[in-house]
C-alpha beads as a LAMMPS data file, in Angstrom:
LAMMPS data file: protein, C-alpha beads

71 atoms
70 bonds

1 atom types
1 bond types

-500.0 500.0 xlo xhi
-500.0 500.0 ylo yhi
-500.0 500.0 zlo zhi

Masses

1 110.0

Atoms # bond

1 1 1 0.000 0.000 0.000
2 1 1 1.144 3.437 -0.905
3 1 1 1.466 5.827 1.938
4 1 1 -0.159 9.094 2.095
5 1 1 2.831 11.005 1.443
6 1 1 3.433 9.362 -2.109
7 1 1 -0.395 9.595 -3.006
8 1 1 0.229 13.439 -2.452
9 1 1 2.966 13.729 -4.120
10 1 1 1.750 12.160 -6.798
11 1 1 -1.221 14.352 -6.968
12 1 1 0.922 17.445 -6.509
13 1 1 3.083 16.035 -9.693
14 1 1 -0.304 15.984 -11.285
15 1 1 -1.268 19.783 -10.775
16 1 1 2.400 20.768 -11.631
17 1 1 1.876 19.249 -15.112
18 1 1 -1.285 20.751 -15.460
19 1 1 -0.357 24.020 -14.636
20 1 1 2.829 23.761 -16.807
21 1 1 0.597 22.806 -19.932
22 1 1 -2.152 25.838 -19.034
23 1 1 0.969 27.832 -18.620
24 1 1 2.250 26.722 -22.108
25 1 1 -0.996 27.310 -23.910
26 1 1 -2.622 30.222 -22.655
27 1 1 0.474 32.187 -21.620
28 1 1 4.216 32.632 -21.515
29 1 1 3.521 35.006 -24.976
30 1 1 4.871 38.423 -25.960
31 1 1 2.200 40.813 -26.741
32 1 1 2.837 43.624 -29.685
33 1 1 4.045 46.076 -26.738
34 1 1 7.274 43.404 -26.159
35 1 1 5.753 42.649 -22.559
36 1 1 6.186 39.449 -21.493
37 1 1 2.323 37.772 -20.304
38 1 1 2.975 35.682 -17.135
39 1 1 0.648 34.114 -15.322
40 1 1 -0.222 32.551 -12.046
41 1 1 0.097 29.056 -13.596
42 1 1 4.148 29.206 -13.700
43 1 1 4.970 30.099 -9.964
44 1 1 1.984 27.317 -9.347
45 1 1 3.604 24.778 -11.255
46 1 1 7.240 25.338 -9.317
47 1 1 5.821 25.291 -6.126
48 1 1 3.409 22.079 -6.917
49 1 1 6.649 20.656 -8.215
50 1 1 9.037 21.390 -5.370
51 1 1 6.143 20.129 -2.948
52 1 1 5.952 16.928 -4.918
53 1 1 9.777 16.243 -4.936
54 1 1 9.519 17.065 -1.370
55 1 1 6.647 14.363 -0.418
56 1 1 8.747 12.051 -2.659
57 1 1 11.640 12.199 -0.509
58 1 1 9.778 12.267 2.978
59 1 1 7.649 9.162 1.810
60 1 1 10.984 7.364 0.967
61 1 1 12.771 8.184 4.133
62 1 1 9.898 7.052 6.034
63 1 1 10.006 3.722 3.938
64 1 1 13.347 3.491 4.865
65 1 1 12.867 4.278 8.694
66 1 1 9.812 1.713 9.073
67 1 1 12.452 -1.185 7.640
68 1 1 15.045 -0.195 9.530
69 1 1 12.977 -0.552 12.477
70 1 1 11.591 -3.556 12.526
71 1 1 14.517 -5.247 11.776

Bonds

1 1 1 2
2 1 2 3
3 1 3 4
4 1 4 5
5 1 5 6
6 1 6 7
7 1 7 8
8 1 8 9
9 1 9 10
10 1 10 11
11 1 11 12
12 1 12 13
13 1 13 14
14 1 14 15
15 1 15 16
16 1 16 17
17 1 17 18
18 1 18 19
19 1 19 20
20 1 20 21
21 1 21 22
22 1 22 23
23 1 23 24
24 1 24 25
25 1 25 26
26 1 26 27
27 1 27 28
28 1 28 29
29 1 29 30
30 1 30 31
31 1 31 32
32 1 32 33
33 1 33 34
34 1 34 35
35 1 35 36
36 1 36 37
37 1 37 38
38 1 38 39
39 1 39 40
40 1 40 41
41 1 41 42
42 1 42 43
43 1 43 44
44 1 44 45
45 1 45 46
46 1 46 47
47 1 47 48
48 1 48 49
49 1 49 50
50 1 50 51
51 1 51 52
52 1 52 53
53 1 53 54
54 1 54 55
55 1 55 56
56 1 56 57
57 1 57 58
58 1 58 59
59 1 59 60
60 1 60 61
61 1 61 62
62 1 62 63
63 1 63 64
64 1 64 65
65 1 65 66
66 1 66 67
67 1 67 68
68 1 68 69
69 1 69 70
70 1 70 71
C-alpha cells in the first residue's frame, strides 16, 4: 500500500503538469508592446513541483525508517 505522502505527491506532480501545460498554452507570450504575459500558472507549477519532490523524498525516508525498524 502506498502511503499518504506518495499519493500526495503524486497528486501534486499531477497539478504541476497541469499548470505547466495551461501555462504553455494560454500564456508565456509576448504581446505587440514586447511585454512578457505571465501568469499565475508558472509560480503554481514550481511550487506544486518542489512540494511533490519534497513528499517524494519524505515518503521514501519514512520507507526506509519503518524497515530499519523492525529489523
Amino acid at each position: 500500500m502506498k502511503s499518504k505522502l506518495f499519493i500526495g505527491g503524486s497528486i501534486l506532480l499531477a497539478l504541476a503538469a497541469f499548470s505547466g501545460l495551461m501555462e504553455t498554452m494560454f500564456y508565456g507570450d509576448i504581446d505587440s508592446e514586447g511585454v512578457l504575459q505571465e501568469s499565475l500558472f508558472l509560480p503554481l507549477t514550481f511550487i506544486c513541483l518542489a512540494l511533490s519532490v519534497t513528499f517524494y523524498a519524505l515518503s521514501l525516508i519514512m520507507q526506509v525508517k519503518t524497515r530499519l525498524t523492525h529489523n
